[in-house]
N, C-alpha and C positions, 0 to 999 in steps of 0.2 A: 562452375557457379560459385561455387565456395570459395576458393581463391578471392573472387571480387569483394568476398564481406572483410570488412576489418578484423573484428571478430568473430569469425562463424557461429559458432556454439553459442556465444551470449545472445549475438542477433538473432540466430534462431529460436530461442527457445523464447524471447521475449517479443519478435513477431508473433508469435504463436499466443503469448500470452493477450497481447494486441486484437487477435480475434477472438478467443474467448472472452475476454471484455465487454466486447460487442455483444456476443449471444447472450451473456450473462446478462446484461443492462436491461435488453427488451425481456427477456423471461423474467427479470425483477420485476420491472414497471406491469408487464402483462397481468404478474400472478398478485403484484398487491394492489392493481383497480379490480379486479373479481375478487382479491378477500375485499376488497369496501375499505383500503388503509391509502395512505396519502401516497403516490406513488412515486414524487419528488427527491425525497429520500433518497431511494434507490438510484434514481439518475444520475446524484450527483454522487454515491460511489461509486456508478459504475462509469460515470467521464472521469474521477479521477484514477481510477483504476488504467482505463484506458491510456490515461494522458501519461503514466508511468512509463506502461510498458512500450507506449508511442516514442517517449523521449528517449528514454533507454534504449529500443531496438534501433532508433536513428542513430544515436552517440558509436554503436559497437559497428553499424553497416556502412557510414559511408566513407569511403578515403576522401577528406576534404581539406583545407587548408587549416593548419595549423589554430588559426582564428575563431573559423568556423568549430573548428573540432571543441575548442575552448568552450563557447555558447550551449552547444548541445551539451558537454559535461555539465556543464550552470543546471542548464533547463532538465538533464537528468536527477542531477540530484535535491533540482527541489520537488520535483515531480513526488517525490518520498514523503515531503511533509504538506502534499495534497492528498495522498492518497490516503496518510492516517486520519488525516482531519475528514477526510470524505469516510472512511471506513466507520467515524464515530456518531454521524451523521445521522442516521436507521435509527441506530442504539437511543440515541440521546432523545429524538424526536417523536417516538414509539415505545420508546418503553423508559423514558425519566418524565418526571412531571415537576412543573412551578420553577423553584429556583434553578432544581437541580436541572431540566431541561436546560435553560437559559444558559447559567455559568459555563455548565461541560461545553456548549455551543462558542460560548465569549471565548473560554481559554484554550481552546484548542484549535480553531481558526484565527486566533491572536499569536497561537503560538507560531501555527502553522506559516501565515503571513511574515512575520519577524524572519524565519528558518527561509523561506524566499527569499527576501529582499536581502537578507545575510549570503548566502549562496551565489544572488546572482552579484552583489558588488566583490563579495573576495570571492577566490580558490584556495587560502593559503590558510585556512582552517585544517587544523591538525584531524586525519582521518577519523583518530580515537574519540577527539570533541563532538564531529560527529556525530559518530555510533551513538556515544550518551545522549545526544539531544533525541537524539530518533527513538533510541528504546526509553528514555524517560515521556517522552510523550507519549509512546503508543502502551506504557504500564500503568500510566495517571488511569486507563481503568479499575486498576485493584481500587481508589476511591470509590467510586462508583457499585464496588461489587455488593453491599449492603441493600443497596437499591435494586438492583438487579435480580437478587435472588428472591426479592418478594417480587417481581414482574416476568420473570421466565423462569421456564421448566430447565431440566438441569441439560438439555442437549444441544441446545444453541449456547446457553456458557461454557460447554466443553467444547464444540468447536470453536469458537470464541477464543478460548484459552491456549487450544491446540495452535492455530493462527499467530497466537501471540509468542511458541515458544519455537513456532519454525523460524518468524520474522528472530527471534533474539537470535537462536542457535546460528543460523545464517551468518545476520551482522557481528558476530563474534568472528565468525570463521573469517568475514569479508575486513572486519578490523587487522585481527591477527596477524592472516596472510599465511596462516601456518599450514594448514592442507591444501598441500599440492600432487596429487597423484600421479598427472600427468603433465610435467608443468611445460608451460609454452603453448598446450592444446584444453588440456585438463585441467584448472586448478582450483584454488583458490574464490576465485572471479566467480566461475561458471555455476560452481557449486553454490555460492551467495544466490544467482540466477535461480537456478532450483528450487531451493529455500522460500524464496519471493511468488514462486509460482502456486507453491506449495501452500503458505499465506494466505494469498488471495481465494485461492478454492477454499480451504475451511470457512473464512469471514463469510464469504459467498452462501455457504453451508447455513451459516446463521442467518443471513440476510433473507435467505429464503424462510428460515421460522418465522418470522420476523411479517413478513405479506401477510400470514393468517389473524394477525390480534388486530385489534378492532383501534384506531388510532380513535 
């Protein structure tokens, strides 16, 4: 069976993430209509979550044509700058208020859109560029962190934080290219995989604090 995946290792571990997505999305929505909190929020990180790991686990599984294979890189890697803008979502919408809801909302679904449309007309954005635009979007929280800590307890900001230094450490590694353990089977790639799974569960972690406060 493995043979048939392009990439095994990456396709798998981000199928996998693909259904945890799913279970995560209805236990968000589930758990924040019984707190009494808007439960929208939630959906829309956990479809962008999902749409990540959808895009991603298609790009590494199918042997397709050269074309094709192109598209699905596109639609992977914007999938990236859905998921941050979806992960800021909760945060912004539950726990900012007045401007500060609003703006976080504008500029990071502004950015997020811009980082699409940029993705899907080129591929010949240099990897490093990149990296920066993804971790400077997904750090524009340290703005926010004054506001935050008059609205949460300090366990959803540490997972929060934790989330924030798998996604860097990762995209370092995935910029890089420098850790390769096993290269050809093991490397570099996979390990980024990981990293992103790793991500998503802490954010998740906070998402879940997140159902109890009262929108």
């Amino acid at each position: 069976m493995l043979k048939h995946l392009r990439e095994p290792i990456n396709a798998i571990t981000h199928w996998i993430g693909a259904g945890k997505a799913i279970v995560l999305t209805v236990l968000l929505c589930i758990f924040a209509y019984k707190g009494g909190v808007h439960w929208w929020p939630f959906l829309i990180f956990g479809v962008s979550m999902f749409l990540l790991y959808l895009a991603s686990a298609s790009y590494h599984t199918f042997h397709v044509k050269e074309r094709v294979l192109l598209w699905l890189r596109k639609l992977d890697h914007s999938a990236i700058f859905l998921l941050i803008a979806g992960s800021y979502t909760p945060i912004a919408m539950l726990a900012l208020d007045g401007p500060w809801r609003l703006w976080t909302m504008v500029v990071v679904w502004g950015v997020a859109l811009a980082g699409v449309i940029l993705k899907l007309v080129t591929m010949k954005l240099p990897r490093w560029i990149s990296t920066i635009l993804y971790l400077a979007m997904g750090w524009m929280s340290v703005i926010l962190m004054p506001q935050l800590l008059n609205q949460f307890s300090w366990p959803p900001l540490v997972w929060m934080c934790i989330g924030g230094v798998f996604y860097s450490i990762g995209a370092i590694i995935y910029a890089t290219k420098k850790l390769n353990p096993i290269p050809g089977v093991f490397g570099f790639h996979e390990i980024w995989h990981l990293f992103v799974l790793g991500g998503t569960a802490s954010h998740a972690v906070t998402m879940f604090y997140l159902t109890s406060r009262v929108a």
